[in-house]
Each structure stands twice: as C-alpha cells, then as structure tokens.
N, C-alpha and C positions, 0 to 999 in steps of 0.2 A: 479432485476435491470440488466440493460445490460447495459457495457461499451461503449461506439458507438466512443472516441475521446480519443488520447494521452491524458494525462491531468498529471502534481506532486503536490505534498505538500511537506514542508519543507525546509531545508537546509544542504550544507555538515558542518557544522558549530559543533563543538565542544557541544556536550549534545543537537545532534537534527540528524534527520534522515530525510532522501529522500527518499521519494517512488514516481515512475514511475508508469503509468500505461498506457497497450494499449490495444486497439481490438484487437482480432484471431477468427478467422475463428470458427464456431459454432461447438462442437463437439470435438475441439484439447483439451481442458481441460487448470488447470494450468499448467503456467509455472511459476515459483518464484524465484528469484535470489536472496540471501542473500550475503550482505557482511558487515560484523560489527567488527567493533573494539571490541565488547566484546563477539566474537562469539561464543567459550568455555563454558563462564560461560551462557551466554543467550541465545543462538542463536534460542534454541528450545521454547524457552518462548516468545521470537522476534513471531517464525515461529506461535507459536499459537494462537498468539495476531491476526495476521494477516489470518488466514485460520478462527479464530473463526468470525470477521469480511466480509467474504466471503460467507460462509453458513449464516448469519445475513443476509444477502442481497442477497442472494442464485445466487450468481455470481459461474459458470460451468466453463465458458471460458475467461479467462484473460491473459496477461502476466506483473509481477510486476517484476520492479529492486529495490533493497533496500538496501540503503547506510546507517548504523548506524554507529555513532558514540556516543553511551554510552548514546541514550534517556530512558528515564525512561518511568514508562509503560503509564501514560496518556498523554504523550506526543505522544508515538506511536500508541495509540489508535484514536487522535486525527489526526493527519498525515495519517492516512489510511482510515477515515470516511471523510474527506476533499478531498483527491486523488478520491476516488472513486464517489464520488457526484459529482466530478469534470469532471471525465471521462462519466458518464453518463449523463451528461449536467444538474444536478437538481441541483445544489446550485444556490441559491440566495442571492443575495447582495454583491456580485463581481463584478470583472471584469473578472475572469476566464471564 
C-alpha cells in the first residue's frame, strides 16, 4: 500500500485517538510521533499496535502523528486501518 494523500481517523476526544497520516518522499522511511495520555503504561503497545499495522500493509514511507487519549486496543487498531486506507485513497463508502 502507498500512502499518496494526508488523510486521519478518530478524535482528540476522551477514550479515542487521532492518527494523521502523510506521504514522504520514497526512501525517508518512518517517522511516528506518539503522544498519549497513558504513554508510560502503553506507549510501546500504542507503538506496536501501529508499526504491526504498517508491515501488514508493508507501508516503508510514511509519516504518522498520534494523539492518544487512553483508546483501547480495538479502537486503535481501528483508527489506524481507517487512517491508512484513507491515506491511500482505497476506502469505500465515505466521503473521505
């Protein structure tokens, strides 16, 4: 999958998260910004949910910002499989 368009999913909204995504240039690799209200206890669990999703869709070059506030994990598996299909223009039955 190749990102080709800005695209997010979610909300900054109490027990939900925002993830951003944009094209880079072929080659710069990730960039991933975390920033969550429960970064301590999950941040790394956040980061794996998200990188396992990536190699899923063997996305090289991307850059994500990612706003958590305390989503749980099928929410944020959800939130990043929406962003990213988003970003690559293949969802259907939007308006994104």
């Amino acid at each position: 999958m190749k990102i080709i368009k800005k695209a997010q999913a979610g909300s900054f909204e109490s027990s939900d998260i925002l993830i951003l995504v944009e094209p880079v240039n072929e080659g710069e690799g990730r960039k991933i910004e975390l920033d969550s209200a429960v970064q301590f206890q999950f941040g790394d669990k956040i980061l794996e949910l998200i990188i396992h999703s990536l190699d899923k869709h063997q996305i090289a070059d991307i850059h994500l910002v990612i706003k958590d506030k305390g989503a749980i994990e099928p929410v944020i598996r959800a939130r990043i499989e929406t962003a990213l299909l988003r970003g690559a223009n293949q969802q259907k039955g939007t308006m994104y």
